[in-house]
The first five atom37 places (N, CA, C, CB, O) and aatype in JSON, in Angstrom:
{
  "aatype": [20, 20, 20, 20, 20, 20, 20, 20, 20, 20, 20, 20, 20, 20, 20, 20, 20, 20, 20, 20, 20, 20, 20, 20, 20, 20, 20, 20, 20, 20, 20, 20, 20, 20, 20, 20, 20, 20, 20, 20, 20, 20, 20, 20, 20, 20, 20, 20, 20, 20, 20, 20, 20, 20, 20, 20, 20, 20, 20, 20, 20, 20, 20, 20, 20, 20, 20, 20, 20, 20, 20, 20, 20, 20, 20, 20, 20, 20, 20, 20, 20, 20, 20, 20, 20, 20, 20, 20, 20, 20, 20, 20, 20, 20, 20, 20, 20, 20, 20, 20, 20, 20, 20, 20, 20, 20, 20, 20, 20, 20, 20, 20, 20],
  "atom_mask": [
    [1, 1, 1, 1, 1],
    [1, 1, 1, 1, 1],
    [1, 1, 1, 1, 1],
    [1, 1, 1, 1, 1],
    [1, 1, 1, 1, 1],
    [1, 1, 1, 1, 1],
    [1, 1, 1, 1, 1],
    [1, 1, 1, 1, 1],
    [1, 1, 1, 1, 1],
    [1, 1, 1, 1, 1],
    [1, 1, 1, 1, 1],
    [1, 1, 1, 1, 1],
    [1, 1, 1, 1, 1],
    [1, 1, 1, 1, 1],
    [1, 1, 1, 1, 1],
    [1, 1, 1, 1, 1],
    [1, 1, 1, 1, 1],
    [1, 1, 1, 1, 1],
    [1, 1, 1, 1, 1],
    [1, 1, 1, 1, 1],
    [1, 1, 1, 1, 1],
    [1, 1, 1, 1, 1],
    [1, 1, 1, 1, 1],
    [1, 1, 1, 1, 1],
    [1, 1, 1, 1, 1],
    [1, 1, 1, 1, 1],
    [1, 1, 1, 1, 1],
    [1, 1, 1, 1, 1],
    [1, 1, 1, 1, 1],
    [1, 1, 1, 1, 1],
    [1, 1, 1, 1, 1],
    [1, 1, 1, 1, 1],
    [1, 1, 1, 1, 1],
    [1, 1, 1, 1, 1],
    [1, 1, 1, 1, 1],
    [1, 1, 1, 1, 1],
    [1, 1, 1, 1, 1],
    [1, 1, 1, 1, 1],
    [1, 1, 1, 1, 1],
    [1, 1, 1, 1, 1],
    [1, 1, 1, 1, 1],
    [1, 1, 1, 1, 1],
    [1, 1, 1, 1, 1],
    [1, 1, 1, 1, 1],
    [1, 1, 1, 1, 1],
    [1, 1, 1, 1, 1],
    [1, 1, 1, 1, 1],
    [1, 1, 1, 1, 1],
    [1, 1, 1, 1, 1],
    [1, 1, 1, 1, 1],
    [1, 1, 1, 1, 1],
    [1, 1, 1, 1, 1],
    [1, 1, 1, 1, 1],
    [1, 1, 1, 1, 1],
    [1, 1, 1, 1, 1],
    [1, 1, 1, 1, 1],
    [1, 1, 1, 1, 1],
    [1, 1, 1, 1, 1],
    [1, 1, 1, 1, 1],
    [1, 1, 1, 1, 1],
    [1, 1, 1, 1, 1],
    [1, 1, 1, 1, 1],
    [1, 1, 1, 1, 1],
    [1, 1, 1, 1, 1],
    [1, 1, 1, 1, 1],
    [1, 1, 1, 1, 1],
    [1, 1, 1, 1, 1],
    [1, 1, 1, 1, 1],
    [1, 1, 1, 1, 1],
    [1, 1, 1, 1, 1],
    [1, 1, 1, 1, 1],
    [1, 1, 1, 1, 1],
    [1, 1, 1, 1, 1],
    [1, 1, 1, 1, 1],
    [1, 1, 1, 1, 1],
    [1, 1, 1, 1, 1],
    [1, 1, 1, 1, 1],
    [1, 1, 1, 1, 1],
    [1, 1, 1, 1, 1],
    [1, 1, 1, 1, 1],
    [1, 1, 1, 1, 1],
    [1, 1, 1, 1, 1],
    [1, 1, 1, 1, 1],
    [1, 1, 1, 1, 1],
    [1, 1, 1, 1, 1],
    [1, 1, 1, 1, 1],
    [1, 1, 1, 1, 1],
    [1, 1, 1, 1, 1],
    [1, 1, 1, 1, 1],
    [1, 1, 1, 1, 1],
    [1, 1, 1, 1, 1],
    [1, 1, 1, 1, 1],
    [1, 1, 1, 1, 1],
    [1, 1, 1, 1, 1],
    [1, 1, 1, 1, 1],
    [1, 1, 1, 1, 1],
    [1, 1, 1, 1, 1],
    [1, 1, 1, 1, 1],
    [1, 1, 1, 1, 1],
    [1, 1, 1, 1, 1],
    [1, 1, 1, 1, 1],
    [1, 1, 1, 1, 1],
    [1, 1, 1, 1, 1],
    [1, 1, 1, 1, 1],
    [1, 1, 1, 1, 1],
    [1, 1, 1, 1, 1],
    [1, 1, 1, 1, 1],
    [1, 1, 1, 1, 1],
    [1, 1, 1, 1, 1],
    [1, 1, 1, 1, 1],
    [1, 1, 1, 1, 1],
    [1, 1, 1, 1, 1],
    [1, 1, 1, 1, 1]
  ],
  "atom_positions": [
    [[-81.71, 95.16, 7.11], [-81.82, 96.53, 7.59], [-83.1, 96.69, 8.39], [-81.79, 97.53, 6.41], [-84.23, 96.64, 7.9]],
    [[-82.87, 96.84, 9.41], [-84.58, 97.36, 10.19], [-84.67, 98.89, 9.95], [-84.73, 97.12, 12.25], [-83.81, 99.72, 9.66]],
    [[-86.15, 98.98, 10.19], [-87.01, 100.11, 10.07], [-85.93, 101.46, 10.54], [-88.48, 99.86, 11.13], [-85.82, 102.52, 9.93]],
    [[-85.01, 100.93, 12.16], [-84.53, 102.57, 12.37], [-83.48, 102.7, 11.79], [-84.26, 103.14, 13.77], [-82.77, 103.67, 12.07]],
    [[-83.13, 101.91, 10.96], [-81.37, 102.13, 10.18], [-81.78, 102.52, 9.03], [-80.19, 100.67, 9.91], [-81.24, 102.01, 8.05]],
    [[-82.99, 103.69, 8.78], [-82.98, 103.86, 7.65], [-82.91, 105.33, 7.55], [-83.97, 103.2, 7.06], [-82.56, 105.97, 8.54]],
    [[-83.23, 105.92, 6.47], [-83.27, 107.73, 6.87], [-84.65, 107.8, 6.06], [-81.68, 109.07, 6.07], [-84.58, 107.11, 5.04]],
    [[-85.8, 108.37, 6.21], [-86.88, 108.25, 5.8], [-87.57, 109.72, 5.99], [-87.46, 107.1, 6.42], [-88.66, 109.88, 5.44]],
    [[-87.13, 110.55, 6.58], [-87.72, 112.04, 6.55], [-86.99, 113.07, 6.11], [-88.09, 112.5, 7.76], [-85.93, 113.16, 6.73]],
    [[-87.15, 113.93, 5.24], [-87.12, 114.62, 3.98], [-86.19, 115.59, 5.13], [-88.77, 115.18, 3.0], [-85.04, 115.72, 4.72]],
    [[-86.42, 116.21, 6.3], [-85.44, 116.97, 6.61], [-83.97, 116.19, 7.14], [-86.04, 117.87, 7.59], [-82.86, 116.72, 7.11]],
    [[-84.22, 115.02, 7.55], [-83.28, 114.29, 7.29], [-81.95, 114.22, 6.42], [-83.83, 113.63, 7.09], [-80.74, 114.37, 6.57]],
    [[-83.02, 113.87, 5.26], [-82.01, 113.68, 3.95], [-81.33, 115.5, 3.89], [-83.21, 113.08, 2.11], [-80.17, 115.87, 3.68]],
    [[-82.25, 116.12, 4.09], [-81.36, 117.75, 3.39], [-80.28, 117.51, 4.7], [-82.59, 119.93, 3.43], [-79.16, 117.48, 4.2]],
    [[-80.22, 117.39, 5.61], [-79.11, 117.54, 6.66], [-77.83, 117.01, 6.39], [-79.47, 116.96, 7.87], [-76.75, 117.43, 6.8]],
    [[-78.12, 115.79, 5.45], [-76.75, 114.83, 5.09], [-76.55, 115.42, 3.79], [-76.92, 112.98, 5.0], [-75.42, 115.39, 3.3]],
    [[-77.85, 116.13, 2.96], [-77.27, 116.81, 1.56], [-76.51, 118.13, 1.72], [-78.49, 117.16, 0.54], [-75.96, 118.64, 0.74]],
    [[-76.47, 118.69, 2.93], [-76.25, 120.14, 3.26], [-74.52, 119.76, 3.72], [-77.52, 120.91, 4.7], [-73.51, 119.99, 3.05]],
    [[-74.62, 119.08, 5.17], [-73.52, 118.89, 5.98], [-72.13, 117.56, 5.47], [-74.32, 118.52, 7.41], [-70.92, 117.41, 5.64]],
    [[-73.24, 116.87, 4.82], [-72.51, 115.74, 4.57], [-71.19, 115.92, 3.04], [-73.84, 114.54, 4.3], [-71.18, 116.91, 2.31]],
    [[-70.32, 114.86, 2.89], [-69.54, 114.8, 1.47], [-70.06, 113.82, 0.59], [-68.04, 114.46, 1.61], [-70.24, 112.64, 0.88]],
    [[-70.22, 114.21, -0.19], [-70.09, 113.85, -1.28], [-68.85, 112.57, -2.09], [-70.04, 115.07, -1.63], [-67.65, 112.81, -2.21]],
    [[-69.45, 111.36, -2.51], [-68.45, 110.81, -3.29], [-68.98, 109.97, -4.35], [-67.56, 110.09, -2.5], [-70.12, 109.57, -4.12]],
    [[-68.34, 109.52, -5.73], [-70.08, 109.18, -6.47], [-68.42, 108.15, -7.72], [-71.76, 111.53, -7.59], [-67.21, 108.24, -7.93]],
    [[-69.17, 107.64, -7.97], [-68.82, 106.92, -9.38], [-69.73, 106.74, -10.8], [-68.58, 105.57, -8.99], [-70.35, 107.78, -10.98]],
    [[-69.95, 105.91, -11.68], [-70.63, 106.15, -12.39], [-72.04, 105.88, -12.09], [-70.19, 105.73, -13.25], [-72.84, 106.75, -12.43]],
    [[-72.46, 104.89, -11.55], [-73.8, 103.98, -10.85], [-74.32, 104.59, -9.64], [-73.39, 102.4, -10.37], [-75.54, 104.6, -9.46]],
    [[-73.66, 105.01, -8.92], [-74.5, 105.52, -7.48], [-73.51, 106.8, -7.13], [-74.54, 104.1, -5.91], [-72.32, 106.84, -7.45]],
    [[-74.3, 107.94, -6.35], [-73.56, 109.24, -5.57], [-73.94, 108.7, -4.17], [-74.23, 111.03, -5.95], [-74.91, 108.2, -3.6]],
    [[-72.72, 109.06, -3.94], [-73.01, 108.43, -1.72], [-72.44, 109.58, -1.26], [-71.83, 106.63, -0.72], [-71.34, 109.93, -1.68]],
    [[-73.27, 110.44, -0.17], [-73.79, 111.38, 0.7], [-73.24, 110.39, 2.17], [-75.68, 111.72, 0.41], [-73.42, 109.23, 2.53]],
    [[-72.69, 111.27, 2.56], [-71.97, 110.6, 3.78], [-71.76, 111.5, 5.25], [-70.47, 110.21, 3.22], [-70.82, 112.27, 5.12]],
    [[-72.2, 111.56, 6.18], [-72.12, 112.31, 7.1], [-71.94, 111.79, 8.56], [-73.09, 112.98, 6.94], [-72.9, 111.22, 9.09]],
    [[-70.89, 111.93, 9.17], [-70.71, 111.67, 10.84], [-71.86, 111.68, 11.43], [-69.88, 112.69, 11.65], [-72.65, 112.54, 11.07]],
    [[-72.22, 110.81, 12.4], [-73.12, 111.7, 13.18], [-73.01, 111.03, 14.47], [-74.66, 111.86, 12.63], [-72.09, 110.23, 14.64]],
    [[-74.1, 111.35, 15.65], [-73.82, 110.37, 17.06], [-74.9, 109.59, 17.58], [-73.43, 111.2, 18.33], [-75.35, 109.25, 18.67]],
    [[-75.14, 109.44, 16.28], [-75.89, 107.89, 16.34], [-75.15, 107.03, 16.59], [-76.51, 107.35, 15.18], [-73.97, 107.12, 16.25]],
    [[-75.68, 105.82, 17.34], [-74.78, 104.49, 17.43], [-74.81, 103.48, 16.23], [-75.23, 103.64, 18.68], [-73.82, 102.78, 16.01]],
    [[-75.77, 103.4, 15.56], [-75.34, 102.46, 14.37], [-75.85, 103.43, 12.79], [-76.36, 100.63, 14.59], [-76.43, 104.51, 12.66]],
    [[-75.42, 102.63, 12.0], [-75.12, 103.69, 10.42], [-76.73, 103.85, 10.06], [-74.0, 102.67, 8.7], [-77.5, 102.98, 10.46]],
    [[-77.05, 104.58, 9.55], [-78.4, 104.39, 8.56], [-78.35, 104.76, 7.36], [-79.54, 105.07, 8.92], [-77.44, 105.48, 6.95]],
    [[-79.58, 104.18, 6.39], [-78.85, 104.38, 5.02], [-80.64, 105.3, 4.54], [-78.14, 102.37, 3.9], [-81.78, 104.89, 4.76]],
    [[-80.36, 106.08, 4.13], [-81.41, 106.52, 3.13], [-81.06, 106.28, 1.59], [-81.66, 108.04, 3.35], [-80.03, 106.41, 0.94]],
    [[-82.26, 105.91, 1.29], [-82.28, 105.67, -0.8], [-82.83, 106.24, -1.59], [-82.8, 104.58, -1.48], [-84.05, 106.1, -1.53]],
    [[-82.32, 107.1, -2.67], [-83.04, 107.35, -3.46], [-82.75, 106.86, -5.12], [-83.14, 108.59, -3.19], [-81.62, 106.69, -5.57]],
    [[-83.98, 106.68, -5.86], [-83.66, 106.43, -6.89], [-85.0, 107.03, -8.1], [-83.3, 104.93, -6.73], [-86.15, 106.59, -8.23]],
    [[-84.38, 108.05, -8.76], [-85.17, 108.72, -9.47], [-86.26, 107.89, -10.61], [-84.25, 109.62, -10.07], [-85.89, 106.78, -10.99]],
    [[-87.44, 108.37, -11.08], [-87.94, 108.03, -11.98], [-87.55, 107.62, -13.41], [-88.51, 108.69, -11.91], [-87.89, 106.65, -14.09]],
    [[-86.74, 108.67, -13.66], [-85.63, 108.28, -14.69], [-85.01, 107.36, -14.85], [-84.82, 108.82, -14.74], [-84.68, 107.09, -16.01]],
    [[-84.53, 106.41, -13.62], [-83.93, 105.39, -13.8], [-84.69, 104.07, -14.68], [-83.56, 105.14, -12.53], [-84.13, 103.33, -15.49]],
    [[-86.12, 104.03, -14.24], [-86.87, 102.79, -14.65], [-88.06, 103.06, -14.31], [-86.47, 101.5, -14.09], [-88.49, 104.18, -14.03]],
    [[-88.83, 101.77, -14.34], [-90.07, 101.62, -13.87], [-90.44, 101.33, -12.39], [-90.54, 100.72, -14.58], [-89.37, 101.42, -11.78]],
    [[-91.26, 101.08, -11.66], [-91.45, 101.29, -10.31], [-90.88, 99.92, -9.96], [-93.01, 101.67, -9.82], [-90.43, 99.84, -8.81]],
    [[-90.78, 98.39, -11.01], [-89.92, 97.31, -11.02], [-88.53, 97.59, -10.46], [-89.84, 96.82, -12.35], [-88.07, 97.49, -9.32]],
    [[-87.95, 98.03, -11.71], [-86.81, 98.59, -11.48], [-86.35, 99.24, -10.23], [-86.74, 99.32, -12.3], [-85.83, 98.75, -9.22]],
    [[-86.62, 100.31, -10.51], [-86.17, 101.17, -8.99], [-86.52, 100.34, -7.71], [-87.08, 102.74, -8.77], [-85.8, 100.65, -6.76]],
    [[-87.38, 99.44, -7.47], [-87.73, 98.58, -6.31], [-86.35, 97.66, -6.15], [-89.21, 97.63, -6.61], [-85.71, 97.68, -5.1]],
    [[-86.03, 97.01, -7.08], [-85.42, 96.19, -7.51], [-83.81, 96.56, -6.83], [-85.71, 96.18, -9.03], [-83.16, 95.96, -5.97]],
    [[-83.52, 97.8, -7.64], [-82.24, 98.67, -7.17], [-82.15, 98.86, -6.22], [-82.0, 99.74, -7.51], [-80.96, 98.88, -5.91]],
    [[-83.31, 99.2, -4.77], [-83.13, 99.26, -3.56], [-83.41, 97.92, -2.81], [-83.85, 100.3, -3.15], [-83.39, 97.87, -1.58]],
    [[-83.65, 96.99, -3.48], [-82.98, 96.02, -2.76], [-82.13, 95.42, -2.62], [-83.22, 95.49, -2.69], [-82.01, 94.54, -1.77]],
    [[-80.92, 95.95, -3.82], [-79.57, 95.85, -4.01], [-79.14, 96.46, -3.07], [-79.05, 96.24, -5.13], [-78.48, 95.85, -2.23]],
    [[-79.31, 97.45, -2.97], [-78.18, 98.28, -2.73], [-78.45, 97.87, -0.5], [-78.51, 100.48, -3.65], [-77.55, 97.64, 0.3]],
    [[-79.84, 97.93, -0.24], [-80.19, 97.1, 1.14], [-79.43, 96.1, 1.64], [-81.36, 96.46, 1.08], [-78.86, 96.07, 2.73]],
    [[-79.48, 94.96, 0.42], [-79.02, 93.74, 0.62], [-77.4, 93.89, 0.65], [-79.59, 92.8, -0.47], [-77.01, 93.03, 1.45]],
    [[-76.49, 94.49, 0.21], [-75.52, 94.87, 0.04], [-74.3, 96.0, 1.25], [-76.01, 95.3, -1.09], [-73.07, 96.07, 1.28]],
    [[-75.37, 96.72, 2.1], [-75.43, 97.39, 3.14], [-75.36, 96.27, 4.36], [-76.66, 98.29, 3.06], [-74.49, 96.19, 5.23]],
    [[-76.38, 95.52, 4.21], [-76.29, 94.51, 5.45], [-75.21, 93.68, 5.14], [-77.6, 93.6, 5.73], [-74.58, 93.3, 6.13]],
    [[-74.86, 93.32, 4.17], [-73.68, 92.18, 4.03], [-72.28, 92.87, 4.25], [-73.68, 91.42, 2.43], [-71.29, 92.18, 4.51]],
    [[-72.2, 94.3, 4.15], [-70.91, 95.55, 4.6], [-71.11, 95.53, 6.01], [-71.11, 97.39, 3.98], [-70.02, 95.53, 6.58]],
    [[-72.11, 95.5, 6.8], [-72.87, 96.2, 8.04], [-71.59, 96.28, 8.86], [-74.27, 95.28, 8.85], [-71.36, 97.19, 9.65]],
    [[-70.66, 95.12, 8.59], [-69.58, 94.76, 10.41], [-68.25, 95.82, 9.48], [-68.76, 91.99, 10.99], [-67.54, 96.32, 10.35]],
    [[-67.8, 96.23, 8.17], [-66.98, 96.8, 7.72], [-67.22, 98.15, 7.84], [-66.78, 96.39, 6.69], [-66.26, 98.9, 8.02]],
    [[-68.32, 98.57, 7.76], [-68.75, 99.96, 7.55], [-68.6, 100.9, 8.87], [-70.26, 99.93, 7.08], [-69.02, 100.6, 9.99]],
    [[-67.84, 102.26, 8.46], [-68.14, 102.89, 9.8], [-69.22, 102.86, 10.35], [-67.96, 104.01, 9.87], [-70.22, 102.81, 9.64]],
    [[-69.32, 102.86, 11.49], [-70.75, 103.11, 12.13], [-71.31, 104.06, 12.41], [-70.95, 102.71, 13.06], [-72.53, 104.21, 12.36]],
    [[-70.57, 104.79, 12.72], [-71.84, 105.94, 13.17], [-71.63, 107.01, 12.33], [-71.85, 106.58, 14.8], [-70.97, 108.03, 12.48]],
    [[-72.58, 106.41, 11.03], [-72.64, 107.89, 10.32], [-74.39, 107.68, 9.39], [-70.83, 108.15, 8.91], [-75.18, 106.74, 9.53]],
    [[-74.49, 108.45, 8.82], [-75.85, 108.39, 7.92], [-75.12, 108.68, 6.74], [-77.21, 109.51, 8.26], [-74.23, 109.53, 6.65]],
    [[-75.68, 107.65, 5.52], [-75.72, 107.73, 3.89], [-76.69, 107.31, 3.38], [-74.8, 107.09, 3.19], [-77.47, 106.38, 3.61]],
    [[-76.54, 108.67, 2.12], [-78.16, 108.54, 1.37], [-76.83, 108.09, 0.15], [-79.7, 110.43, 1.07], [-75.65, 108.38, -0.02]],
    [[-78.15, 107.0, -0.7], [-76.9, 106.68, -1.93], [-78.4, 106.87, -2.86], [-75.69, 104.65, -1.98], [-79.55, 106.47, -2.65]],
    [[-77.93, 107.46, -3.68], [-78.57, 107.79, -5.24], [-78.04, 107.17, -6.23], [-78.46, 109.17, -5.73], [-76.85, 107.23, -6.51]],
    [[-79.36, 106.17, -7.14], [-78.97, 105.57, -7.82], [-78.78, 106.45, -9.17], [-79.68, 104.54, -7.73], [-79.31, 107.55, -9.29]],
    [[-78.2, 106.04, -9.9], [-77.83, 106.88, -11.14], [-78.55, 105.38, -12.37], [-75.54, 107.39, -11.21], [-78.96, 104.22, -12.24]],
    [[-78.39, 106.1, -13.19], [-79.32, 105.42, -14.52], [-78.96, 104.04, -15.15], [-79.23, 106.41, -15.84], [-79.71, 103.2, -15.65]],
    [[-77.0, 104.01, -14.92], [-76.63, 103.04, -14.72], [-76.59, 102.2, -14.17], [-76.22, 103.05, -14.74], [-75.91, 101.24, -14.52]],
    [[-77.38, 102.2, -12.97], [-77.39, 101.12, -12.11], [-78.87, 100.21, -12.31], [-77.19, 101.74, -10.59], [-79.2, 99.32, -11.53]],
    [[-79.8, 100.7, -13.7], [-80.42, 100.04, -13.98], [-80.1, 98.55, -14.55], [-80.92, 100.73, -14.49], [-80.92, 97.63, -14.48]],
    [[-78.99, 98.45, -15.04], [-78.8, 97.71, -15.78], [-78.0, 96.44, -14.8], [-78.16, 98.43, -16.95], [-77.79, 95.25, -15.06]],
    [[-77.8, 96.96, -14.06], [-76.67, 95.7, -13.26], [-77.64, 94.74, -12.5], [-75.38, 96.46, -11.88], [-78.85, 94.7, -12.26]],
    [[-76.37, 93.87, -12.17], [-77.39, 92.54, -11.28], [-76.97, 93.08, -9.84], [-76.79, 90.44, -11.56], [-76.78, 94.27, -9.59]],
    [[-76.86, 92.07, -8.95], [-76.65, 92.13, -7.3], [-75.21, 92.25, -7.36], [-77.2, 90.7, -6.28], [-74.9, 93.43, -7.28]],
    [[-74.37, 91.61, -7.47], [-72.92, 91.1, -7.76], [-72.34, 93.04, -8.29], [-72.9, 89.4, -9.46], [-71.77, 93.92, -7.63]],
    [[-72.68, 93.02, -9.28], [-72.01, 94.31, -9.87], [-72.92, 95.24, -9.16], [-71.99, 94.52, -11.65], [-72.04, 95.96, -8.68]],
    [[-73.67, 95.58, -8.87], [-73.92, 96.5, -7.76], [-73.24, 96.11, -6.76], [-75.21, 96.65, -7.37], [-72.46, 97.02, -6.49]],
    [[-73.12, 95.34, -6.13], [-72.31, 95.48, -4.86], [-70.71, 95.72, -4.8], [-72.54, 94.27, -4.15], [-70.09, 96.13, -3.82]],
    [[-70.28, 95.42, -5.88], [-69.15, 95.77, -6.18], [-68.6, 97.31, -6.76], [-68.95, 94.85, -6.95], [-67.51, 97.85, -6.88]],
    [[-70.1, 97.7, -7.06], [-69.46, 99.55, -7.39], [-69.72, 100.32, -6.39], [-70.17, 100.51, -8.69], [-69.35, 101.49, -6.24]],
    [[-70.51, 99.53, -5.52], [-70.63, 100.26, -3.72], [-69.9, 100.07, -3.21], [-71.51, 99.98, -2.69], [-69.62, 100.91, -2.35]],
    [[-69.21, 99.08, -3.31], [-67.88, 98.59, -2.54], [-67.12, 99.47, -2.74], [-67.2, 97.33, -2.89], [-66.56, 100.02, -1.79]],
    [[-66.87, 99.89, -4.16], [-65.92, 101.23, -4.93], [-65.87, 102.2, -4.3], [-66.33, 101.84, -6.21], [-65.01, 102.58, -3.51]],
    [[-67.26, 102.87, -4.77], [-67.45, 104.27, -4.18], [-67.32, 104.23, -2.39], [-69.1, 104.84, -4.71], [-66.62, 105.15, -1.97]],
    [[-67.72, 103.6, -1.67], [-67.48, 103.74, -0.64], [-66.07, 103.26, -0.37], [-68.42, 103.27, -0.03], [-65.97, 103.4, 0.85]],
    [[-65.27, 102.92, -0.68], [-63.69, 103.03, -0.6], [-63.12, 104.32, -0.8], [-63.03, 102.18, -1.59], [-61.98, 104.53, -0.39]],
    [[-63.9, 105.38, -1.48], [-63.27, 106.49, -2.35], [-63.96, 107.31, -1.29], [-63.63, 106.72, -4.15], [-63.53, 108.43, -1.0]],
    [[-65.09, 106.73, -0.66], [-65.12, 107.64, 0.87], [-64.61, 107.19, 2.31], [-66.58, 107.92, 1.21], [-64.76, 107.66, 3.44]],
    [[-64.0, 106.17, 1.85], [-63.29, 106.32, 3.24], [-63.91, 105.83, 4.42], [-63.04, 107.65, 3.54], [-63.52, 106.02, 5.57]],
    [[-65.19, 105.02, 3.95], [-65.8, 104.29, 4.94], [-65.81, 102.57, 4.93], [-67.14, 104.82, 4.9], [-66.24, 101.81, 5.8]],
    [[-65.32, 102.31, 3.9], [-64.8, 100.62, 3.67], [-63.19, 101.21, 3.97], [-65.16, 99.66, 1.6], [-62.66, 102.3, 3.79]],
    [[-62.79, 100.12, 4.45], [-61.29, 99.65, 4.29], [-60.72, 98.97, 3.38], [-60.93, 99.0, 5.13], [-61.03, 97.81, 3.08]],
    [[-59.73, 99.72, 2.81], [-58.92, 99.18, 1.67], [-57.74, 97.51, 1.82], [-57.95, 100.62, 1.37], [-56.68, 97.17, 2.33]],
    [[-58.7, 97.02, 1.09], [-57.81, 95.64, 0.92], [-56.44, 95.46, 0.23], [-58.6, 94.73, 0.19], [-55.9, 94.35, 0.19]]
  ]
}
């Protein structure tokens, strides 16, 4: 992921929390919004609650690493913020990428196999 595929300013994120849908499973909520940008960007959040500053580091490099390996499946031109949920402390790379895989099927931005 480079620096501009990311969402990193706070009015940002409210624009995709305001305009955008909503779709979530147990481990992550994904915030999803069109936009006319040419390639996707992802904003992350992951609360204090989840862990320690380990942890939560940890989780966004899942969920990074996991984004770039979708990058050629994924619609493109849209912005998602994905929020980790408490459960997603506990998983490795593999099962995180596989409940992103989920939830983003249930939005309609992966293609169903």
């Amino acid at each position: 992921m480079n620096k501009h595929q990311r969402i990193k300013k706070d009015k940002e994120f409210q624009r995709v929390f305001k305009q955008g849908k909503s779709f979530a499973n147990r481990q992550f909520i994904v915030y999803m919004l069109k936009s006319d940008q040419p390639e996707l960007r992802i904003g992350l959040s992951v609360s204090k609650k989840v862990g320690n500053a380990v942890t939560r580091n940890r989780i966004k490099r899942y969920i990074r690493q996991a984004f770039l390996e979708m990058e050629d499946e994924l619609v493109p031109n849209a912005d998602y913020v994905i929020i980790a949920r408490q459960q997603a402390a506990t998983m490795d790379f593999h099962e995180s990428k596989k409940s992103l895989q989920h939830v983003l099927k249930i939005a309609r931005a992966l293609p169903k196999r």
